[in-house]
C-alpha positions in Angstrom: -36.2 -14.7 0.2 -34.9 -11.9 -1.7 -34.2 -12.7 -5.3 -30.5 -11.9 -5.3 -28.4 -14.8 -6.2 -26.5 -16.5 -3.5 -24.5 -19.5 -2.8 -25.5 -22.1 -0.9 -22.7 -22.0 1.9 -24.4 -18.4 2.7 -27.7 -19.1 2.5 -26.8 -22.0 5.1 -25.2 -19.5 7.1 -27.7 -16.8 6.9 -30.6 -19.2 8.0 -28.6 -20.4 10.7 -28.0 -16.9 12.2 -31.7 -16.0 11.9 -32.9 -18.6 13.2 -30.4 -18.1 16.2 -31.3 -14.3 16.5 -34.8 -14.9 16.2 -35.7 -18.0 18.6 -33.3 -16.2 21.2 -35.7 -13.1 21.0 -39.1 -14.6 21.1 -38.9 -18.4 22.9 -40.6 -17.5 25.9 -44.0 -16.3 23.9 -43.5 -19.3 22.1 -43.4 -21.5 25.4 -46.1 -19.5 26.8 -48.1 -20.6 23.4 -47.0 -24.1 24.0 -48.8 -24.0 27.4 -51.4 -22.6 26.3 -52.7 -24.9 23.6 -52.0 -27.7 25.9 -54.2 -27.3 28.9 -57.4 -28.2 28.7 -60.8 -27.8 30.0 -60.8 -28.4 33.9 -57.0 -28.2 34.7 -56.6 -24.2 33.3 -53.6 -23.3 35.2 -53.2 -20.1 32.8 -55.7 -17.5 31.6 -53.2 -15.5 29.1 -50.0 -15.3 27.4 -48.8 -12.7 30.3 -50.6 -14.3 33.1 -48.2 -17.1 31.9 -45.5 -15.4 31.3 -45.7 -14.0 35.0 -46.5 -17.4 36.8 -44.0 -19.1 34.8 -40.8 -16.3 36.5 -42.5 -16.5 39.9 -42.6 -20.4 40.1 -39.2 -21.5 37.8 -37.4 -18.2 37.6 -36.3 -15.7 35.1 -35.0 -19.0 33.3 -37.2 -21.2 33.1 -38.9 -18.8 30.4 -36.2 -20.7 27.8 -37.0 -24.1 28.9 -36.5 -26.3 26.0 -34.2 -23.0 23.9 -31.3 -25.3 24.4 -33.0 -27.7 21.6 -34.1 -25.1 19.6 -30.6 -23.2 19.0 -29.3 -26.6 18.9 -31.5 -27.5 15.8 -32.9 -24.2 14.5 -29.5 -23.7 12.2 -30.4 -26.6 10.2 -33.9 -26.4 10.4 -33.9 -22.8 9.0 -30.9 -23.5 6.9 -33.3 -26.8 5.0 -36.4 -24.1 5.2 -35.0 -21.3 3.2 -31.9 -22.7 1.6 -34.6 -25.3 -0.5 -37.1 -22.6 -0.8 -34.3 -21.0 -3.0 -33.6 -23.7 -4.7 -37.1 -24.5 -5.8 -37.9 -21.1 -6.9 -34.4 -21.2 -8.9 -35.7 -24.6 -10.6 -39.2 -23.7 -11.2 -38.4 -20.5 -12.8 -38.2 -20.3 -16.7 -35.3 -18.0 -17.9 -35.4 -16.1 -14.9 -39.0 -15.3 -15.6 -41.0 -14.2 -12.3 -42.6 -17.2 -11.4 -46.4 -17.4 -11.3 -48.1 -17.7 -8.3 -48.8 -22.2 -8.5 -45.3 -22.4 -9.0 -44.7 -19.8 -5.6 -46.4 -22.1 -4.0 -45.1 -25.3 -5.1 -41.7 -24.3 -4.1 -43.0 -23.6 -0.6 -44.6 -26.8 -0.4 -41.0 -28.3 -1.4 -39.4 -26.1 1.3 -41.9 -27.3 4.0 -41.7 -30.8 3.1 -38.0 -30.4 3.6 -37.9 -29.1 6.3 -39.6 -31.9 8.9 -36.9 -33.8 8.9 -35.0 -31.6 11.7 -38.5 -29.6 12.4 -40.2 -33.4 13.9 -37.8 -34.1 16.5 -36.9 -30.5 17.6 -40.5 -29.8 18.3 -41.1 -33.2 19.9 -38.6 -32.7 22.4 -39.5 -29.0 23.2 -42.2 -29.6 23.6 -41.3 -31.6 26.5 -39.5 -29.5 27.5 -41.9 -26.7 27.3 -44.8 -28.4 29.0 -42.7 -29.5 32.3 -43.3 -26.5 33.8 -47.0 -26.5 33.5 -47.3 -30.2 34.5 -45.3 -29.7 37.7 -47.2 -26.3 38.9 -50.6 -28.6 38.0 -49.0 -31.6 40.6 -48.5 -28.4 42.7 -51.5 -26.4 42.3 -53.8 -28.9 41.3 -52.6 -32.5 42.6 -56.7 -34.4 41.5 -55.6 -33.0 38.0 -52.0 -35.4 37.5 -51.6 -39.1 37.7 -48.1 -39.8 38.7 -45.9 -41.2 36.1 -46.2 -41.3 32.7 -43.9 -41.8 29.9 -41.1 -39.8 31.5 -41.3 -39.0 35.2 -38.1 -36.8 35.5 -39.0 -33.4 37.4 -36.9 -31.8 35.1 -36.1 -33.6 32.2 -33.0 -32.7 30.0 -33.3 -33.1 25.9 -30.9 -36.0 26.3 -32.6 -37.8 28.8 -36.1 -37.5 26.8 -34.3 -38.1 23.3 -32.6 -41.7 25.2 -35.7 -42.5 27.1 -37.5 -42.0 23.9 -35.4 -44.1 21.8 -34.6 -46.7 24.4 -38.9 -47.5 24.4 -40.0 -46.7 21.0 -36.6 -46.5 18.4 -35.9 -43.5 16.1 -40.2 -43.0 15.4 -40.6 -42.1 19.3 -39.0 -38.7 18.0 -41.3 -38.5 14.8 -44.7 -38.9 16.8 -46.7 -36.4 15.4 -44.8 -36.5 11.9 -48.3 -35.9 10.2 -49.2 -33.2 11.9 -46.4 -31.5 11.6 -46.6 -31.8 7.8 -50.1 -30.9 8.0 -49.1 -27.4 9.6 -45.0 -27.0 8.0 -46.2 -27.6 4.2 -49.3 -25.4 4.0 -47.3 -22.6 6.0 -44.3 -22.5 3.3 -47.2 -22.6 0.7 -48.8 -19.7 2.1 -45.5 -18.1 3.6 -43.4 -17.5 1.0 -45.5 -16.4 -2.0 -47.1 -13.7 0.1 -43.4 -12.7 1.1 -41.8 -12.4 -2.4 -45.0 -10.6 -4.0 -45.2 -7.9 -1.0 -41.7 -7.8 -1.0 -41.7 -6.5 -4.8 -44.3 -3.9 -3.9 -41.3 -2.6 -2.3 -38.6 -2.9 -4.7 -37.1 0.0 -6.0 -37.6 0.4 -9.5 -38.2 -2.6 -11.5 -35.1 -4.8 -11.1 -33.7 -3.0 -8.1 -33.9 -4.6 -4.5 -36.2 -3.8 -1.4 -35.1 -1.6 1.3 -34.4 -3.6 4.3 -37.2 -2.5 6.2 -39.2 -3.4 3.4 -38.4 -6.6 3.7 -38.1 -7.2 7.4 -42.1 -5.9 7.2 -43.1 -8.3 4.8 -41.1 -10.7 6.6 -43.5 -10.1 9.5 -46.9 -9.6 7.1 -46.0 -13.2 5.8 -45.3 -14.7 8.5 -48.1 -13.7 11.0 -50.4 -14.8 8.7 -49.2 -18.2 7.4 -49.0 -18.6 11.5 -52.7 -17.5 12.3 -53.5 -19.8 9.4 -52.3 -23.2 10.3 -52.7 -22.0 14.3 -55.7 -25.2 14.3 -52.9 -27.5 12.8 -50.1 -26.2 15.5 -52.7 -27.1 18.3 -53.3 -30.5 17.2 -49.7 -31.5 16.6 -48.6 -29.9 20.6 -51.3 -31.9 21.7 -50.5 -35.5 20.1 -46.5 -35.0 20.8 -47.2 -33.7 24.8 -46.1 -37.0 26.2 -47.4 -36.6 30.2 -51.3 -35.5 31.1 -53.3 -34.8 33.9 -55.7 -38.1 34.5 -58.8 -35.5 33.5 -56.9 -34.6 30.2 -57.6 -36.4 26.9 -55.0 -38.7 25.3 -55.2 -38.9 21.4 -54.9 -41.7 18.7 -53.6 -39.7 15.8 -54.9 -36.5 14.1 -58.8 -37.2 13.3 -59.0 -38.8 17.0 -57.9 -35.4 17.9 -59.7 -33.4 16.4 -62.8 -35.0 17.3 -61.9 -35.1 21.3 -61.4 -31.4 20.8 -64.2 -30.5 18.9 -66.2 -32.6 21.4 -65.1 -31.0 24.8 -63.5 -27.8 24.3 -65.1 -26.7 21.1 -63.9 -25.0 17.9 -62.6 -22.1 19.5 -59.7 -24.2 21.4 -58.5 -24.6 17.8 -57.7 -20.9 17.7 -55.3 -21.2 21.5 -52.0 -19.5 21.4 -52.6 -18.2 17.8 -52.2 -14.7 19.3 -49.0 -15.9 20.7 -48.0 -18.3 17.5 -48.3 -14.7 15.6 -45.9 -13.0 17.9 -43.7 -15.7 17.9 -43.2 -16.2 14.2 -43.7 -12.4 13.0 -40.0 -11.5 14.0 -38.5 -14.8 13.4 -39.5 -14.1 9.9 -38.8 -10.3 9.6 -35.5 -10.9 11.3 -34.9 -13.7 8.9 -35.2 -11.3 5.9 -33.1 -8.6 7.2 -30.3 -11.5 7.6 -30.6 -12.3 4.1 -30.9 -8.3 2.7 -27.5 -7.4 5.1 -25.6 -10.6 3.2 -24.4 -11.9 6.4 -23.5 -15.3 5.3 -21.3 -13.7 2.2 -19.9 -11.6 4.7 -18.9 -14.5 7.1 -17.9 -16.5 4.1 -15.3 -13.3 3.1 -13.2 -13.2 6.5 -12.8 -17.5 6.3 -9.5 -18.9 4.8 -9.5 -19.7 1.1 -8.1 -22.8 0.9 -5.4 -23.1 -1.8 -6.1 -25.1 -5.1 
């Protein structure tokens, strides 16, 4: 984030309208990714991001591009709001007298902010996830019927996030929503680590003058830079954790353990080049949720939300 000072109610508020923009604008690539990185060698129902995109309107409609947004807008406020709001606030407690931070301690209050942030990140994936991957397991019981064993974990044709989230709890208690809780640190920590040093130092190549701020578009294109990158980085991370939270295969798709029997079962039949799935998409997807999240914070729109609510009386 910019290195203007602002309250916390605002930052809350500007993460949560980002995040609201931003996953509104790009879900379908990101369920088109999710698809993607979960099919696997011998039941390819999908041969691109807009060969999915296109199979995905003709067989569930126009809408069934934001399968699983519901979740996402649901959760993304406080998601983003954790993400960015504790990013701030580790950069404000690492710095020395308001001393530019070094680059280890950039870093270590990215890792904070990542860390953080999978408390809300964990379930809200787990259940898009779901969500996501209906669509692909019905049009392989379609398409492909020798590819799907009936039943599984859920059998609804088209399961809502409540009826995962109680069918979930109801077998395996509040952890059935943290399957894949590794994982997802694996890919969320390293991201803010990368993420948001590369953000604030090409964000100051922008700055005009030495202590005055970055033209918006300066940061909305860093925003994008950073966050393309961080994504393309931990892509092989993002493949293993859709994998072990996808709760219903085909009977000729792997099941995994945890995260090394996963990464061997890859490895072993698709190769290392199925690490890299959806990473062209991943990019897309996160690129102008970032940008779009800097712009938010440059225009001050949580300050100027904050300025039109009631001040309450002391």
């Amino acid at each position: 984030m910019a290195d203007k000072q602002i309250s916390l109610p605002a930052k809350l508020i500007n993460g949560g309208v980002a995040g609201l923009i931003g996953v509104t604008c790009v879900f379908p690539i990101d369920l088109a990714k999710t698809r993607l990185q979960n099919q696997q060698n011998g039941c390819r129902l999908y041969t691109s991001m807009s060969d999915c995109l296109m199979k995905t309107i003709r067989s569930e409609g126009y809408f069934g591009m934001y399968r699983g947004a519901a979740v996402n807008l649901t959760l993304v406020t406080p998601e983003k709001a954790i993400k960015l709001a504790a990013n701030d606030f580790f950069r404000f407690h690492l710095s020395k007298d308001g001393q530019k931070l070094t680059l280890a301690r950039e870093m270590l209050a990215g890792c904070g902010a990542g860390t953080c942030q999978v408390i809300v990140t964990t379930p809200m994936e787990m259940l898009k996830i779901q969500l996501q991957d209906a669509g692909r397991i019905a049009a392989q019981r379609k398409l492909m019927p020798q590819a799907v064993t009936p039943g599984g974990p859920v059998e609804l044709k088209s399961p809502t996030a409540m009826q995962l989230t109680r069918q979930l709890l109801k077998e395996k208690g509040i952890a059935g929503l943290y399957k894949g809780l590794g994982a997802t640190l694996l890919r969320d920590v390293p991201f803010s680590v990368i993420y948001f040093p590369l953000f604030a130092n090409l964000n100051n190549l922008g700055k005009r003058g030495a202590d005055g701020p970055a033209p918006f578009y300066v940061s909305f294109i860093s925003g994008c830079i950073a966050g393309s990158t961080a994504a393309v980085a931990v892509n092989p991370v993002d493949v293993i954790k859709t994998r072990l939270q996808s709760l219903t295969r085909g009977s000729q798709e792997d099941t995994y353990s945890g995260v090394i029997d996963c990464i061997r079962k890859i490895l072993r039949h698709e190769g290392p080049t199925a690490f890299l799935k959806g990473a062209y998409c991943r990019a897309l997807v996160i690129a102008p949720l970032f940008g779009i999240a800097q712009v938010v914070y440059f225009l001050g729109v949580g300050e100027y939300i904050l300025s039109y609510l009631p001040k309450r009386n002391n």
